[in-house]
Structure formats: structure tokens, C-alpha cells
KEKE-3310 file (N, C-alpha, C; in steps of 0.2 Angstrom, whole numbers, plus 5000, padded with zeros to 4 digits):
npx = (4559:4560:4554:4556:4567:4586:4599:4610:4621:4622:4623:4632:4645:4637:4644:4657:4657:4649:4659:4671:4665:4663:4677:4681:4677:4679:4684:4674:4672:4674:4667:4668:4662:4673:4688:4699:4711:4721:4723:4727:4740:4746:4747:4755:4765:4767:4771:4781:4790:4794:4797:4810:4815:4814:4828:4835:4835:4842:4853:4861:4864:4868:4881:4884:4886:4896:4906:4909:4913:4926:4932:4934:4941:4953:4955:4957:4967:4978:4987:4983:4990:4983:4983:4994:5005:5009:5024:5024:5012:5016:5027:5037:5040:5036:5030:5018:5008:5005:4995:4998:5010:5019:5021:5028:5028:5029:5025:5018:5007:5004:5013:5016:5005:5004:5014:5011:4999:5003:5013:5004:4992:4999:5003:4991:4986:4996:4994:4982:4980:4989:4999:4991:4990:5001:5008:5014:5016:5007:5002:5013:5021:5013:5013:5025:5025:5015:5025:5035:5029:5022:5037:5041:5031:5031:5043:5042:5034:5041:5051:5045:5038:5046:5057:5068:5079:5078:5085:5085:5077:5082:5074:5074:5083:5084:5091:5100:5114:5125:5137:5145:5145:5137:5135:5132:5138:5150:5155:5171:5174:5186:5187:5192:5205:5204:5198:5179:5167:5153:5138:5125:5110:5097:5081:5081:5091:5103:5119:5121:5125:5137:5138:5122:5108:5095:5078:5068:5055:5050:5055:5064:5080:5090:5097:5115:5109:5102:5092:5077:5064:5051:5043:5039:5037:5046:5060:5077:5088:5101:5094:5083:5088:5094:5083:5078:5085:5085:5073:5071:5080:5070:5060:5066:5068:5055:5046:5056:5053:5040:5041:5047:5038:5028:5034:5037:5023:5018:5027:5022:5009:5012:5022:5019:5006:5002:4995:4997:5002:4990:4980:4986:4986:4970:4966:4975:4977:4980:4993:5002:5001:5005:5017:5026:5023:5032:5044:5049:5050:5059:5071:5072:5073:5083:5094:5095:5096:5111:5115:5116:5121:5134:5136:5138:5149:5158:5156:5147:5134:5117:5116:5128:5136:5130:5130:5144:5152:5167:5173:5187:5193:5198:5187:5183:5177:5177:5182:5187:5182:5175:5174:5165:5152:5151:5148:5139:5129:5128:5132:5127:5108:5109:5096:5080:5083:5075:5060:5045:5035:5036:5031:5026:5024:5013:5020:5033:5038:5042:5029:5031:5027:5018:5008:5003:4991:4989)
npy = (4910:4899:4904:4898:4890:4888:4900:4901:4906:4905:4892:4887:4896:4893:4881:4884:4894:4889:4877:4887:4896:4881:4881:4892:4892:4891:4880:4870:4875:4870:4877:4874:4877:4870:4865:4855:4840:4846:4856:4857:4853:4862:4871:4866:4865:4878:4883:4876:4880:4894:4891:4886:4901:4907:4902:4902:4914:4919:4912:4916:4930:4928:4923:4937:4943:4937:4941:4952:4954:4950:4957:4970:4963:4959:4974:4981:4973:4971:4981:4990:4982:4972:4968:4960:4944:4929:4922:4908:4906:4905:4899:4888:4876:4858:4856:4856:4866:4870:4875:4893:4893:4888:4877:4864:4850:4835:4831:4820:4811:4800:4788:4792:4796:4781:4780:4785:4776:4765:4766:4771:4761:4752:4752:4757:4743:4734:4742:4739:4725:4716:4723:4725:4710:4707:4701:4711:4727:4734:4746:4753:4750:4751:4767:4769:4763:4772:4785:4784:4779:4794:4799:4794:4800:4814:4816:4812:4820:4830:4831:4829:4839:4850:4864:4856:4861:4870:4880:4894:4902:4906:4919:4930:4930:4926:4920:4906:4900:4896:4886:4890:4878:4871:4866:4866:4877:4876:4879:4881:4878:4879:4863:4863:4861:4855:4854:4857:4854:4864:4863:4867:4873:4871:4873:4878:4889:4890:4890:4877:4874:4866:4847:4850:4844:4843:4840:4826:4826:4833:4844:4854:4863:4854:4859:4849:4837:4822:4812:4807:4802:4791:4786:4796:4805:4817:4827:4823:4832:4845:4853:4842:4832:4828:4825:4814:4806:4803:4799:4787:4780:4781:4775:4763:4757:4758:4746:4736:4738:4734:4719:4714:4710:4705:4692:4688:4687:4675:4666:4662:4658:4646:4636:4637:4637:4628:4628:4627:4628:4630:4635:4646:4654:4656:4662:4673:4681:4696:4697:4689:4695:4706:4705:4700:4709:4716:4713:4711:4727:4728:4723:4729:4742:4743:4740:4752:4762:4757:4759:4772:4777:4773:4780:4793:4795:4791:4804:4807:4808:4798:4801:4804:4792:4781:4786:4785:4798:4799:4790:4790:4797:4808:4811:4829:4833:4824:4824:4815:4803:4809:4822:4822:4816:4825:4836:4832:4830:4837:4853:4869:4872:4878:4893:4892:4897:4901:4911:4907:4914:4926:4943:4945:4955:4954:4950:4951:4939:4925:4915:4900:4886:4873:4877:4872:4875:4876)
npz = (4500:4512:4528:4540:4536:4544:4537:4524:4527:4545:4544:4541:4549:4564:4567:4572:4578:4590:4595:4598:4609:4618:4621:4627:4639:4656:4666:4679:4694:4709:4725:4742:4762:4771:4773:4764:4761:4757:4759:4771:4771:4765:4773:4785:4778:4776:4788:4793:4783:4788:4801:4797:4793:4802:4809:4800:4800:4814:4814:4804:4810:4821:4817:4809:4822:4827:4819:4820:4832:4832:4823:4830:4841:4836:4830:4843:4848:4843:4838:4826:4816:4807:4795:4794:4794:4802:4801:4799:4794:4783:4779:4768:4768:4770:4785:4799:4807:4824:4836:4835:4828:4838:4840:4829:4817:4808:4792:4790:4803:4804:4809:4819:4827:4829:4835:4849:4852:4854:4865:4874:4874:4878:4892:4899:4900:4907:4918:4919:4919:4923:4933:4943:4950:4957:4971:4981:4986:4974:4972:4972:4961:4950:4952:4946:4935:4928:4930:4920:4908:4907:4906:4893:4885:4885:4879:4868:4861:4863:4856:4844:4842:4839:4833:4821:4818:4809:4795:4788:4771:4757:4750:4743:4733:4715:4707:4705:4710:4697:4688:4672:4666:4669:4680:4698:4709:4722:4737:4749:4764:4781:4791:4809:4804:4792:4776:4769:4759:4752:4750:4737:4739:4729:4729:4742:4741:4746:4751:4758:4777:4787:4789:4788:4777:4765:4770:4760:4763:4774:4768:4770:4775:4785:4800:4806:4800:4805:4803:4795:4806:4803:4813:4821:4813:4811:4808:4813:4820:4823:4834:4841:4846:4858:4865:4856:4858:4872:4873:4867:4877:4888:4882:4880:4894:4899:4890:4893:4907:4908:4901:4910:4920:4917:4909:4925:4928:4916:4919:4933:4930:4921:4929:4943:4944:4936:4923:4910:4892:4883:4893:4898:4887:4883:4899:4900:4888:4886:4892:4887:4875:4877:4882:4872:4863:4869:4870:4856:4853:4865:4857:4844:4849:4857:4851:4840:4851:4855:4842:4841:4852:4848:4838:4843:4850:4840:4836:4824:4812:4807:4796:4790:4793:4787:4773:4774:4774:4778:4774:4766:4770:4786:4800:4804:4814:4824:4841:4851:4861:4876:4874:4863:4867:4878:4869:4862:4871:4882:4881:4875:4871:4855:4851:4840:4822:4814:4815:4819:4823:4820:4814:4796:4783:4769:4754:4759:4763:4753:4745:4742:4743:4752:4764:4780:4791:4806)
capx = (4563:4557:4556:4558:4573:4592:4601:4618:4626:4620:4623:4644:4647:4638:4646:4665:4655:4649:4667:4675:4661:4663:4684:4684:4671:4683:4680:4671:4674:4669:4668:4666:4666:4676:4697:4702:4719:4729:4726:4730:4747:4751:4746:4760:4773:4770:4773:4788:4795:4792:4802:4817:4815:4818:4831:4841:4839:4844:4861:4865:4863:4875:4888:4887:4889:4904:4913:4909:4915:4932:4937:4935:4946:4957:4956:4959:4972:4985:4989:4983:4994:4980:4984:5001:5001:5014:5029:5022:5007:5019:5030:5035:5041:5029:5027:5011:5010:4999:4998:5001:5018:5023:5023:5031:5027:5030:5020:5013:5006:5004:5020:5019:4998:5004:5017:5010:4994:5004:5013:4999:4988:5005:5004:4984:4984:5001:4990:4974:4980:4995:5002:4988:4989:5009:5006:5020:5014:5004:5000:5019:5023:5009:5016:5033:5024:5013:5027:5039:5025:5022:5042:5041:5027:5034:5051:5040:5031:5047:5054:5043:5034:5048:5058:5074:5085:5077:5089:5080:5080:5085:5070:5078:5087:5079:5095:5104:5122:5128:5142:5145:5148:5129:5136:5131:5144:5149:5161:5175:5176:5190:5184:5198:5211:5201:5193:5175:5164:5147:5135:5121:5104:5091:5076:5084:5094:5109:5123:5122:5131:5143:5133:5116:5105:5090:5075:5063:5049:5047:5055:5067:5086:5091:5107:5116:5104:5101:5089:5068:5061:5044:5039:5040:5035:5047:5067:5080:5090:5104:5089:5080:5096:5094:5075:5077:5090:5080:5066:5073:5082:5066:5055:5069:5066:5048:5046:5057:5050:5034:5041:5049:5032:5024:5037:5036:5016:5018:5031:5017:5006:5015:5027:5019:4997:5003:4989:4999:5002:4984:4977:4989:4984:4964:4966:4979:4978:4984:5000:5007:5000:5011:5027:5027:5026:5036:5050:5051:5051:5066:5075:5073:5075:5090:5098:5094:5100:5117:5118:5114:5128:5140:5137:5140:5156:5164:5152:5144:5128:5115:5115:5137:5138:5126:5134:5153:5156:5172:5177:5192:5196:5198:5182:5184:5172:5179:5186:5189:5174:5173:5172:5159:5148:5151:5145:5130:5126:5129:5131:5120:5106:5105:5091:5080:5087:5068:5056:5038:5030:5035:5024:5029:5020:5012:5025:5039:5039:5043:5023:5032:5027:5012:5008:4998:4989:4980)
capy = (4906:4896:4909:4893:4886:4891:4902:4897:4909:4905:4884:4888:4899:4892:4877:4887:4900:4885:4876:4893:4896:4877:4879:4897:4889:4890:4874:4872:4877:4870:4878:4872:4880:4865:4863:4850:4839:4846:4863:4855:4850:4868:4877:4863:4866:4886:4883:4873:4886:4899:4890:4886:4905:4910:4895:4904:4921:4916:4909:4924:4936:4926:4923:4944:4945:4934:4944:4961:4954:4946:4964:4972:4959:4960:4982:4981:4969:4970:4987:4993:4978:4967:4967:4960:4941:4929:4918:4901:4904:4906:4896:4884:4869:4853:4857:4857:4871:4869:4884:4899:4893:4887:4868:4861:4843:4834:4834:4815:4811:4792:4785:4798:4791:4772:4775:4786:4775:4761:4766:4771:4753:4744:4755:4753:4734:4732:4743:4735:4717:4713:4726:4721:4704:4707:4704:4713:4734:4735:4753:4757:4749:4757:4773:4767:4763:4780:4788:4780:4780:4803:4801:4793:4802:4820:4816:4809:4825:4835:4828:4829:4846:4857:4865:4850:4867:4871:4882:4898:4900:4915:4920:4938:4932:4919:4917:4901:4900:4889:4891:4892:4870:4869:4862:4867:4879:4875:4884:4877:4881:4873:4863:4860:4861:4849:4857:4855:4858:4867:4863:4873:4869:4874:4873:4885:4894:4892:4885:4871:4873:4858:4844:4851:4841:4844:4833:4828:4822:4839:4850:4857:4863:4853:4858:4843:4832:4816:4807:4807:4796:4788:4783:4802:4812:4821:4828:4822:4835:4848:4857:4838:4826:4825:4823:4809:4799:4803:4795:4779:4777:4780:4768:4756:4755:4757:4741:4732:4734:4728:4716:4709:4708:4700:4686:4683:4681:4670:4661:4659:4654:4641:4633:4638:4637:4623:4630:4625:4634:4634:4638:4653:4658:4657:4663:4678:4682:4699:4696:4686:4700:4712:4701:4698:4715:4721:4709:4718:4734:4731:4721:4738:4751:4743:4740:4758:4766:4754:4763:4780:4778:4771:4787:4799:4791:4794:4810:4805:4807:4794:4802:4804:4785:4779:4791:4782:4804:4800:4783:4789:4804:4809:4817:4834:4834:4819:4826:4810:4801:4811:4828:4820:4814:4831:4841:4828:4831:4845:4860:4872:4870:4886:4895:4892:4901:4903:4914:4906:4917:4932:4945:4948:4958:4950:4948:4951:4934:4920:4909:4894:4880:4870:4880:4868:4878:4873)
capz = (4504:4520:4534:4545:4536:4543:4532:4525:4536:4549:4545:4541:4556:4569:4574:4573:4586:4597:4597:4602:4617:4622:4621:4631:4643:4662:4670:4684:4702:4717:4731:4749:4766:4772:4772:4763:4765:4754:4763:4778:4771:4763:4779:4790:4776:4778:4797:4794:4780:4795:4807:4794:4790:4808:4811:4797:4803:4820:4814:4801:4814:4826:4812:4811:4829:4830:4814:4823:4838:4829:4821:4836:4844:4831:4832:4852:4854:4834:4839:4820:4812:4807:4791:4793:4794:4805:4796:4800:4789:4774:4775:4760:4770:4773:4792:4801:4813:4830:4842:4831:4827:4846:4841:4822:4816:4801:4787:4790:4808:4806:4813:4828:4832:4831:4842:4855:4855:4855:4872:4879:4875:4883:4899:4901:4899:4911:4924:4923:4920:4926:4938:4950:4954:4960:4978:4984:4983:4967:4970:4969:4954:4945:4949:4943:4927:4924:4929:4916:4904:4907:4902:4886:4881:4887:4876:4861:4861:4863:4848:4838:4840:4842:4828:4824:4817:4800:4791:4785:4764:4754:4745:4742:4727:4712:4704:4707:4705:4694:4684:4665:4664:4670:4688:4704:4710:4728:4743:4753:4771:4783:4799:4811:4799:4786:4770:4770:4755:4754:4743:4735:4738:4723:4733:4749:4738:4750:4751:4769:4784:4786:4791:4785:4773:4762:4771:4756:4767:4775:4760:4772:4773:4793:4803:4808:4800:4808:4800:4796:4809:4804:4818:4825:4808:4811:4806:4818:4818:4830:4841:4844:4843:4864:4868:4853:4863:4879:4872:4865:4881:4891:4880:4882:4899:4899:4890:4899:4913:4907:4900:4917:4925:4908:4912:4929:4928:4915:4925:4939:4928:4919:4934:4948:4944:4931:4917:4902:4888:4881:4897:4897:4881:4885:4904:4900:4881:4887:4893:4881:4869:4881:4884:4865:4861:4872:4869:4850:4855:4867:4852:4841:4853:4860:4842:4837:4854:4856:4837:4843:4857:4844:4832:4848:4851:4833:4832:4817:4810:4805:4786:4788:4792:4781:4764:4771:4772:4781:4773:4764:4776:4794:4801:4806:4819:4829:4845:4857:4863:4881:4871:4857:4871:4880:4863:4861:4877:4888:4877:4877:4861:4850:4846:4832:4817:4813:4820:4816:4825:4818:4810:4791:4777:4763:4750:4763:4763:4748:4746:4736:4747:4758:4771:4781:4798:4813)
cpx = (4559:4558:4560:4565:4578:4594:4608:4622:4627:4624:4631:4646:4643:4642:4655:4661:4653:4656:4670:4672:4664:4673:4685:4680:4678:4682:4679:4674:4669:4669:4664:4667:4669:4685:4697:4709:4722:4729:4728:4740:4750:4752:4754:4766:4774:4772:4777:4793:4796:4796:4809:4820:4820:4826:4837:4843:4842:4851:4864:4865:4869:4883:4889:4889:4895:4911:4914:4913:4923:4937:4937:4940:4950:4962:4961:4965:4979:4985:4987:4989:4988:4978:4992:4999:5010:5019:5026:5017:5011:5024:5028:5038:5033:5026:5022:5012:5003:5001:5000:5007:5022:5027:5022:5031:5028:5026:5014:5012:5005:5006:5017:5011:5001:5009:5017:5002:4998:5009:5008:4993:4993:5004:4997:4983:4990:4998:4986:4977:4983:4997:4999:4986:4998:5006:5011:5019:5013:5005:5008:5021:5018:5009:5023:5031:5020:5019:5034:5035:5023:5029:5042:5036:5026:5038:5046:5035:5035:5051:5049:5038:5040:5054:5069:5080:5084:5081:5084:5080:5082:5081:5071:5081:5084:5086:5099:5111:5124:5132:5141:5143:5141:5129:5133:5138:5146:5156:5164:5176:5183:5185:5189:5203:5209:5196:5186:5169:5156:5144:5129:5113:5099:5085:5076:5087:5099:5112:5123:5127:5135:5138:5126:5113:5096:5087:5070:5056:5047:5051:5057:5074:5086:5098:5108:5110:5105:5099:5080:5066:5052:5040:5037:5037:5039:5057:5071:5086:5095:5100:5084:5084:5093:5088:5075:5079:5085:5074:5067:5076:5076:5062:5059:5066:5060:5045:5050:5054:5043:5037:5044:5043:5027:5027:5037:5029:5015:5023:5028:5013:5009:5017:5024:5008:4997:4995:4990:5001:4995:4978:4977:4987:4977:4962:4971:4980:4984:4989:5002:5007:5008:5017:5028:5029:5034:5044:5053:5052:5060:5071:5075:5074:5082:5095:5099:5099:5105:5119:5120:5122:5135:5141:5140:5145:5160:5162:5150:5137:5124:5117:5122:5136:5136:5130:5141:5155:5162:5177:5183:5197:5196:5192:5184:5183:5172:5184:5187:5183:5172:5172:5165:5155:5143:5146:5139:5124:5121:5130:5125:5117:5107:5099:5089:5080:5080:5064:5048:5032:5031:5032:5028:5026:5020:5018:5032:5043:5038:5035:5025:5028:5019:5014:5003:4995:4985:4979)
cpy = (4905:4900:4903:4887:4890:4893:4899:4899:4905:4896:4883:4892:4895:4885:4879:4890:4895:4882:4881:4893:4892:4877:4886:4896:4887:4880:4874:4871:4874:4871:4876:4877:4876:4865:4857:4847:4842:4855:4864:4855:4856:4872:4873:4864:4873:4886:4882:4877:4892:4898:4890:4893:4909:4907:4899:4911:4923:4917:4913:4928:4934:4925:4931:4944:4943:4939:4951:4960:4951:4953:4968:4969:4963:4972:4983:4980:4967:4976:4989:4988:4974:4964:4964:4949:4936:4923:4912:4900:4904:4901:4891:4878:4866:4854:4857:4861:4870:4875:4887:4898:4889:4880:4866:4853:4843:4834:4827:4811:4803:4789:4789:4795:4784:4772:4776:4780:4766:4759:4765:4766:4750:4747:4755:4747:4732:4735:4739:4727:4714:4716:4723:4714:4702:4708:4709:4722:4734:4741:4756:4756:4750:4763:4772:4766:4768:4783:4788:4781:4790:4803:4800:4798:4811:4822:4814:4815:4831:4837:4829:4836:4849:4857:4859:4854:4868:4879:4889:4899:4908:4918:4927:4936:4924:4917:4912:4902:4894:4891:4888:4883:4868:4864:4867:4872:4877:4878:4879:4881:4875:4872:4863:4857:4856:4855:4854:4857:4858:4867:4867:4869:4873:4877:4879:4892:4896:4890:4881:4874:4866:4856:4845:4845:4845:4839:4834:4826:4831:4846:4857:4858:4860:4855:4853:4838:4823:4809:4808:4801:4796:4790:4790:4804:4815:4822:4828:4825:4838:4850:4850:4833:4823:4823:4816:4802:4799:4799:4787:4777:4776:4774:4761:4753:4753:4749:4735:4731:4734:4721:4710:4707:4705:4692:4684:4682:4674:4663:4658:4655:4646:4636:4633:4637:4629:4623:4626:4632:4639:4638:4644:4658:4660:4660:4672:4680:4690:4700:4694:4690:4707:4711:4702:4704:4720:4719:4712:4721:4735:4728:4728:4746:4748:4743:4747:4763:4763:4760:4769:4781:4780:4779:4795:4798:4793:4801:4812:4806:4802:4794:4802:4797:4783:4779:4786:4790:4804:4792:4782:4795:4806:4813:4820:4835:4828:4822:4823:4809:4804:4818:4826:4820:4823:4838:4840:4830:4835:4852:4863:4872:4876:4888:4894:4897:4904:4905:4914:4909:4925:4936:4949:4950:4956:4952:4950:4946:4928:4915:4906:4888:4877:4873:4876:4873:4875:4875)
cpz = (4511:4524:4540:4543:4539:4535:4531:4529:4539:4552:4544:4548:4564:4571:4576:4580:4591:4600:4600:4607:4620:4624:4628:4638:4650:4664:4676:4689:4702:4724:4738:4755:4770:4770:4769:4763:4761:4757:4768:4777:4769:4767:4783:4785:4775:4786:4797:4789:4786:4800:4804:4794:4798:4810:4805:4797:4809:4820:4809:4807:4821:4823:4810:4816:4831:4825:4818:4828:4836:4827:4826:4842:4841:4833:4837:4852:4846:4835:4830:4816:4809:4799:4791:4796:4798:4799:4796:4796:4782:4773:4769:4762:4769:4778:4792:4806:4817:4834:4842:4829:4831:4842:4829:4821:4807:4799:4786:4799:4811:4811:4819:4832:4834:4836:4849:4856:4855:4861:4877:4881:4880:4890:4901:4903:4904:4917:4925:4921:4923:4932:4946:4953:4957:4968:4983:4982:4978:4964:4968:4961:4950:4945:4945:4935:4924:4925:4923:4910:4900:4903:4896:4880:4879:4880:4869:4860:4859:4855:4844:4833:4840:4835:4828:4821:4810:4799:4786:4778:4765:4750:4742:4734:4724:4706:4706:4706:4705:4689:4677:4663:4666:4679:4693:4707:4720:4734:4748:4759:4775:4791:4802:4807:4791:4781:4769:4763:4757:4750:4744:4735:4733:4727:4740:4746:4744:4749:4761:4772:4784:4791:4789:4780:4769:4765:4763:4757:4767:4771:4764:4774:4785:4795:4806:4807:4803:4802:4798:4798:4806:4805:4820:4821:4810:4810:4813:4818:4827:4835:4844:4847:4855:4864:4863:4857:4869:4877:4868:4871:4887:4888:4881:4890:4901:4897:4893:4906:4913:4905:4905:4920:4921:4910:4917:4932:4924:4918:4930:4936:4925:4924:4938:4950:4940:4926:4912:4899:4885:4885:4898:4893:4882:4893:4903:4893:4883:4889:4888:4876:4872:4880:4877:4861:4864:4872:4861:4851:4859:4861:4846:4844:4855:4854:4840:4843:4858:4847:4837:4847:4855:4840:4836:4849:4848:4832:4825:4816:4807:4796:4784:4786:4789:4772:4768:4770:4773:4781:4771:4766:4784:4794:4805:4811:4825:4835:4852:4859:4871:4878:4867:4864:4875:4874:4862:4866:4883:4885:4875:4869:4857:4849:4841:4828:4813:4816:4818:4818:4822:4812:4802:4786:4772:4759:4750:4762:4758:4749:4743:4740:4749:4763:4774:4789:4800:4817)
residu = (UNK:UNK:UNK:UNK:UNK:UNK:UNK:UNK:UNK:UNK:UNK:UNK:UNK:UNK:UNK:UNK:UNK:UNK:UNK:UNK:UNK:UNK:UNK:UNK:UNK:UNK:UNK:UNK:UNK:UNK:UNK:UNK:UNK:UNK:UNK:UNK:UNK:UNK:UNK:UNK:UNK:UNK:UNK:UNK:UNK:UNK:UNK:UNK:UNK:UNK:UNK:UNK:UNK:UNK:UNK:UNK:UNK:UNK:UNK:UNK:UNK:UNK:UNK:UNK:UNK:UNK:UNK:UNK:UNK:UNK:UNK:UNK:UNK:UNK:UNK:UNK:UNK:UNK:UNK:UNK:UNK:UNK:UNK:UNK:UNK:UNK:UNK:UNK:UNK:UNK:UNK:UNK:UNK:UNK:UNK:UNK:UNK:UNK:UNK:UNK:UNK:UNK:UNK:UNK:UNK:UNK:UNK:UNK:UNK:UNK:UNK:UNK:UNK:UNK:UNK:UNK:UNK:UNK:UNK:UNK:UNK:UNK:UNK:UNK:UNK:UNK:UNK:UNK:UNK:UNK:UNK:UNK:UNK:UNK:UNK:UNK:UNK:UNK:UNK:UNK:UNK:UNK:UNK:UNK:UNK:UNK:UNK:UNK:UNK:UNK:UNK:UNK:UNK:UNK:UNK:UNK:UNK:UNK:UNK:UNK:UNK:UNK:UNK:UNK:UNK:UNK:UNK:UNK:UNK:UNK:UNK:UNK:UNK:UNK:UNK:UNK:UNK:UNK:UNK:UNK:UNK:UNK:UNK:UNK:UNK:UNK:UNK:UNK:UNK:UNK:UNK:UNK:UNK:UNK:UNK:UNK:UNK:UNK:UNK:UNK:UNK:UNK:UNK:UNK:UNK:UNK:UNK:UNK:UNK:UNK:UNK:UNK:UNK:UNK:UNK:UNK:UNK:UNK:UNK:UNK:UNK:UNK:UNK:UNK:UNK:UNK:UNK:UNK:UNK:UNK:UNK:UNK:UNK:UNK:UNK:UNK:UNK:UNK:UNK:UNK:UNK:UNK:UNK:UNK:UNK:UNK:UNK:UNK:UNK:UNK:UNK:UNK:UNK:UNK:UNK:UNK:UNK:UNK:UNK:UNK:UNK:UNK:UNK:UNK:UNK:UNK:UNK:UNK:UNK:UNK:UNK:UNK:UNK:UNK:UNK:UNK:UNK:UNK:UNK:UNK:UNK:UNK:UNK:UNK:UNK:UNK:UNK:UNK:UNK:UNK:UNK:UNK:UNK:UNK:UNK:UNK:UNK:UNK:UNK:UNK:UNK:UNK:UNK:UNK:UNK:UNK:UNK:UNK:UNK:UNK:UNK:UNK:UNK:UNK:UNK:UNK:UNK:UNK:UNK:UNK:UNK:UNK:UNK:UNK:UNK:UNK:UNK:UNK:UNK:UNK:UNK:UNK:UNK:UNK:UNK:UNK:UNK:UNK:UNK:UNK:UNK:UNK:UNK:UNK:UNK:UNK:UNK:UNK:UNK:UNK:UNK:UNK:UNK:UNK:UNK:UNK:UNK:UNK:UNK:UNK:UNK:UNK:UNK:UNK:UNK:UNK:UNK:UNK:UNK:UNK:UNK:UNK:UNK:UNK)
# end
């Protein structure tokens, strides 16, 4: 054999042995003493994880400090109760509660913003537009109109946060009574010599007080239910019944008397500057806006509080009249229209029959409902 030929070996193995070499072959580096950008770019996003790093241990360390500082509140100033929790968080009405409890609203706030920002637009725009071009004392009759303005808004406050006589349930007992015929069973008391019947509410697990009502807005038992105003959010009931009328009869006033000083600018203008109408209209849009409103407003408040009067009169309830509860009977509760007026009126209110601030131990108290807190 040829010394200088390849052996077969040698001719079958090597090129597997080169392929393996050229595959386990690194690839090459190269190194520089030099930065390049993209080390520029991982060093500014360690500096900027660096900062988020601190920036979030910053704000952990402050969220412990305020919990440490919250149970130690809590320790100090709940005498060792701080497990016990107050009535207003549980309830099972719709209510909305503001100020641990202080202040009660309805469960929908709309009506109550349009019509305090609907006051407060008409008493801005009768300041700055109109009041000051009365030459005869401005400055007086711009207190006459804030002050007119603080009452409606006092009474529209009054009424609407404060409790309107909600009826506490029974949540002690889950049996209903109903008798064997699948009916409602219901109790008869006498009022002033009249039989009055009591019916049973499912929901309260009571039987009502005379006059009382189930509201279904606020999912609540009312005494001397009234009515659920809108506008107000809220149940118009025995503990609001006065601040309500107080506030229909202040808002009467209130636009009226915008709405007299609405008419006799436009009276200047018209008769007395001779503008026109359209000059009126492009020279004064905001009056005519004022008077216009303002003339609806006293057409609805006065229709509501001429009805309000009528109802106090007979001693009637919007929800009695309405039902015809006394259409084929004497009402009970009629006792001369200077007594009805006297009862509406001057009688002293009661006490709420709820106590939303009180502190009650978890499952002391019934969780059926919306609790809604603020």
C-alpha cells in the first residue's frame, strides 16, 4: 500500500470529525475598550429601574406607617371595641350614608344635583346680571337674594339628608306570618273609634304602623309615608314632612322674586329702551333664560304647594289621597283643619326610631341588603 495514500479510515471519519469541530466552533467575540449604544441604553434603564425601585419602596413604607398609625388610632380611641362595627354599615335599605351615619340620602342623587345646581345657576345669573343694573340699592337686593337663596338650600339639604322616619325591621325572626289560605295575615287596631287594619310587610317582617308604607326606591318601611320625591332622592315622610313644605314654600318665593326683577328689566328694555324683542333676545339672552325658567318653577311649586296645604287641611297623605284610602269611609285622623295644621306643624317631631350610629356586633345585625357608605 501507498504510504502516501489516505487510509479508508481515515477518508470515512474525517469529514464527520471536521463537521463536529466546525459546529462546536463558539462564534466569535469581539472585544473593544469602548461603550457601545446599547450599553448606554441598559446602564439608563438600570438607573431608571433604581429610581422606580426606591419610588416603590418609598410608598410601601408610608402605606405601613399609616396602617400602624390607623391601629393605634383605632386602640387609643375604641376603648378595646374595634371589632364591633356601627348599624349604618349594615344596613339593608338602599340609603346612602355620609358622616358615619349623621346624614341619610337616597339611593339615587340625580334629582337632588339638578335641583340644588339648578337653584344655585338661577341665583348666580340674577346676581351678576340683572340684580345690578336696578338703580335703586343693588347691594340690598343682593342680600335679599343670597339670603333667600342659603334658605332653600338649608331646607333642600334638611330634607333630604335627614332620616324621613324609617321603621326599623325585625330581623330576629325569619318566619313570616301567613296563614294556612296562603294570605298575608294582617292586625286590626282602632284609631279614634275607626278600625284600622295593619298589614304585613315581607321585606320588614312587620306588620306597619297606620299610615306607614313600604318605599320601593329606598327598600324601606316609612312612617306616615308621604311620598318619594325625585327631585330630592329622597322619602317624604313623618320626621321631613315640615323642612319639605319649608322648602317648597321658600323656593316659591325665591323665584318669584327673580322672576319680578326678570320682568321689569325686560319691561325697560322693551317699553322704555325700545330694543325689540330680538334685540332683547341678543342683548339679554340671560334674562329671558331666568324669567322663562323662573315662571315654570313658580307654575310647579305653586300647584304642589296649594296641594301640600290642601292635604294638611283634610290631614291626608299624598300616598292616602292618591289610593282614595278614605273614599268610602271617614278618615280617622281628621280632626278639624286648625288641629290638622296644629299637628302638621307645631308638634314636636319624634325621634328616629333608628339609631345608625349605633355600634352592633357582627351578626347582631341582619346583612340582607345594600349597604352603600361614604
Amino acid at each position: 500500500m501507498d504510504p502516501l495514500k489516505p487510509r479508508p479510515e481515515e477518508t470515512e471519519i474525517g469529514p464527520e470529525a471536521t463537521e463536529s469541530i466546525t459546529l462546536s466552533v463558539p462564534p466569535e467575540v469581539v472585544c473593544t475598550d469602548s461603550p457601545v449604544k446599547g450599553d448606554k441604553n441598559e446602564v439608563e434603564t438600570d438607573v431608571v429601574e433604581g429610581k422606580s425601585n426606591i419610588l416603590v419602596s418609598l410608598r410601601e413604607s408610608l402605606v405601613g406607617a399609616k396602617k400602624v398609625v390607623q391601629e393605634r388610632w383605632l386602640k387609643c380611641f375604641s376603648s378595646g371595641r374595634a371589632d364591633r362595627t356601627r348599624a349604618y354599615q349594615v344596613w339593608q335599605g338602599n340609603n346612602v350614608f355620609f358622616c358615619r351615619g349623621r346624614l341619610i340620602c337616597g339611593p339615587d342623587p340625580r334629582g337632588l344635583l339638578l335641583t340644588a345646581v339648578s337653584i344655585s345657576l338661577s341665583s348666580w345669573i340674577f346676581t351678576v346680571y340683572i340684580a345690578r343694573d336696578f338703580p335703586n340699592r343693588p347691594s340690598l337686593i343682593i342680600a335679599f337674594s343670597v339670603t333667600l337663596t342659603l334658605m332653600v338650600i338649608v331646607n333642600l339639604i334638611a330634607v333630604s339628608a335627614i332620616d324621613p322616619g324609617i321603621i326599623p325591621r325585625n330581623d330576629q325572626s325569619d318566619v313570616e306570618e301567613v296563614s294556612t289560605s296562603g294570605r298575608t295575615r294582617r292586625k286590626r287596631v282602632t284609631v279614634n273609634g275607626m278600625e284600622v287594619k295593619l298589614k304585613y310587610c315581607r321585606t320588614c317582617k312587620i306588620y306597619r304602623p297606620p299610615r306607614s308604607c313600604h318605599c320601593a326606591t329606598c327598600d324601606n318601611c316609612v312612617e306616615k309615608f308621604d311620598h318619594h320625591c325625585p327631585w330630592i332622592g329622597q322619602c317624604i315622610g313623618l320626621r321631613n314632612y315640615r323642612f319639605y313644605l319649608t322648602f317648597l314654600v321658600a323656593a316659591l318665593v325665591f323665584f318669584a322674586f327673580n322672576f319680578a326683577f326678570c320682568f321689569w328689566r325686560i319691561h325697560q328694555r322693551l317699553f322704555v329702551a325700545n330694543t325689540g324683542l330680538l334685540g332683547l333676545l341678543r342683548n339679554c339672552p340671560e334674562t329671558v333664560a331666568l324669567a322663562s325658567f323662573s315662571f315654570v318653577a313658580i307654575g310647579l311649586l305653586g300647584c304642589l304647594a296649594s296641594y301640600q296645604v290642601y292635604l294638611i287641611a283634610i290631614n291626608q297623605t299624598f300616598y292616602e289621597n292618591f289610593r282614595q284610602r278614605y273614599a268610602g269611609s271617614r278618615n280617622p285622623y281628621d280632626k278639624g283643619i286648625l288641629r290638622n295644621i296644629k299637628e302638621a306643624l307645631l308638634v314636636q317631631l319624634p325621634p328616629s326610631r333608628v339609631d345608625f350610629r349605633a355600634e352592633v356586633t357582627p351578626g347582631e345585625w341582619f346583612v340582607g341588603g345594600n349597604s352603600n357608605v361614604r
